[in-house]
NUKOLTI-442723 format. One record per residue (C-alpha): z negated, x, y; residue number from 1. Coordinates in nm, 2 decimals, decimal comma. Example, Ala and Ser with C-alpha at 12.3 -4.5 7.8 and 13.67 -1.06 7.14 Angstrom:
// NUKOLTI-442723
((-0,78 1,23 -0,45) 1);
((-0,71 1,37 -0,11) 2);
END
This chain:
// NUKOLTI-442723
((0,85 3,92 -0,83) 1);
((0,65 3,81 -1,14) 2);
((0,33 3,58 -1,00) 3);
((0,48 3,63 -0,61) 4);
((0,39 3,26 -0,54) 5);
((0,11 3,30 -0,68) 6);
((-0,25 3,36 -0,48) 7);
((-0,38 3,69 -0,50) 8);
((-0,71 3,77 -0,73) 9);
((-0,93 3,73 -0,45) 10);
((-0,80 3,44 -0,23) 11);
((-0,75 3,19 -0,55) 12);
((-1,11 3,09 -0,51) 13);
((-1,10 3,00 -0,16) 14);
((-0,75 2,83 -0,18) 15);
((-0,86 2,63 -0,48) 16);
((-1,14 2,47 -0,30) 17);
((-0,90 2,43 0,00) 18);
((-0,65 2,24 -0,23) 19);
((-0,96 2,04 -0,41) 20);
((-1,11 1,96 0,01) 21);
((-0,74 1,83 0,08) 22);
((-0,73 1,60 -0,30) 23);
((-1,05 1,50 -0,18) 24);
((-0,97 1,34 0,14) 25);
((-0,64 1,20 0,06) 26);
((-0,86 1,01 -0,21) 27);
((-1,10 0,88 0,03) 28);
((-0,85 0,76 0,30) 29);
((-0,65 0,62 0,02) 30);
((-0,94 0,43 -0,08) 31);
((-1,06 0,31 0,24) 32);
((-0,68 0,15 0,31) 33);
((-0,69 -0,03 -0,06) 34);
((-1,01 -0,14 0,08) 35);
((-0,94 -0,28 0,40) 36);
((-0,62 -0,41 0,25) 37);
((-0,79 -0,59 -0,05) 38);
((-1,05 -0,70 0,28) 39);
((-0,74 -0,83 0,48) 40);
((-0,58 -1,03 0,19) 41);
((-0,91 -1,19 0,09) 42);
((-0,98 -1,32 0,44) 43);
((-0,56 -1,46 0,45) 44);
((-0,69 -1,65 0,12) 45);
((-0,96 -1,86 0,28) 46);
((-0,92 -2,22 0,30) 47);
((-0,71 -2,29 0,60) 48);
((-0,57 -1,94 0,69) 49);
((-0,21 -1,85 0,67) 50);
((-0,16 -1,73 0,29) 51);
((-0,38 -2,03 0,17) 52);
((-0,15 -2,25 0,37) 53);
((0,17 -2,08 0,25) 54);
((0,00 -2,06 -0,10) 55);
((-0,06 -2,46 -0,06) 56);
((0,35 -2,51 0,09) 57);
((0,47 -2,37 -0,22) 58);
((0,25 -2,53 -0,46) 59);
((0,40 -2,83 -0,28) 60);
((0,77 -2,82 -0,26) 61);
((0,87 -2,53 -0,49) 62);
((1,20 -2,58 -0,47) 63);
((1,18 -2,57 -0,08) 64);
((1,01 -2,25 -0,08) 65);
((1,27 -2,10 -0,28) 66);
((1,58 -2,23 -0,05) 67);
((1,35 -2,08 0,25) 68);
((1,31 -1,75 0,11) 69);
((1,66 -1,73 -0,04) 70);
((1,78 -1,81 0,30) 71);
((1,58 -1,61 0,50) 72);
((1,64 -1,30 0,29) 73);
((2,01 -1,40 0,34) 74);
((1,99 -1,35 0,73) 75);
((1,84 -0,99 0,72) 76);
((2,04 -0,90 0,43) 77);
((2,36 -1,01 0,63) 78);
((2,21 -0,82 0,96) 79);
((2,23 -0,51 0,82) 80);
END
């Protein structure tokens, strides 16, 4: 009743480390995705690759982009 989902005295060691192994490698693989993320955006920001180009477009014609993208987001809205 009292402490029932709680680990017993003996196994609270061993399921502590368990819990701290799993923290651990969630950590990792959740740095290694900001990573390659942060790697992926950076090489879509060099000169003459798509998000410098769109980056370029909407420096550009601001008011262009914004019809675009109010438009666009129209049409999936509307889809679902």
């Amino acid at each position: 009743m009292i402490g029932e989902g709680e680990p017993s005295g003996a196994d609270a060691p061993s399921k502590l480390a368990e819990a701290a192994e799993a923290v651990n490698a969630a950590k990792e693989t959740v740095q290694k995705t900001t990573r390659r993320v942060a790697d992926a955006i950076e090489a879509g920001r060099r000169p003459g690759k798509p998000l410098d180009l769109l980056s370029e477009w909407a420096r550009a014609a601001p008011l262009h982009s914004l019809a675009i993208a109010f438009l666009l987001g129209f049409t999936i809205a509307r889809r679902r």
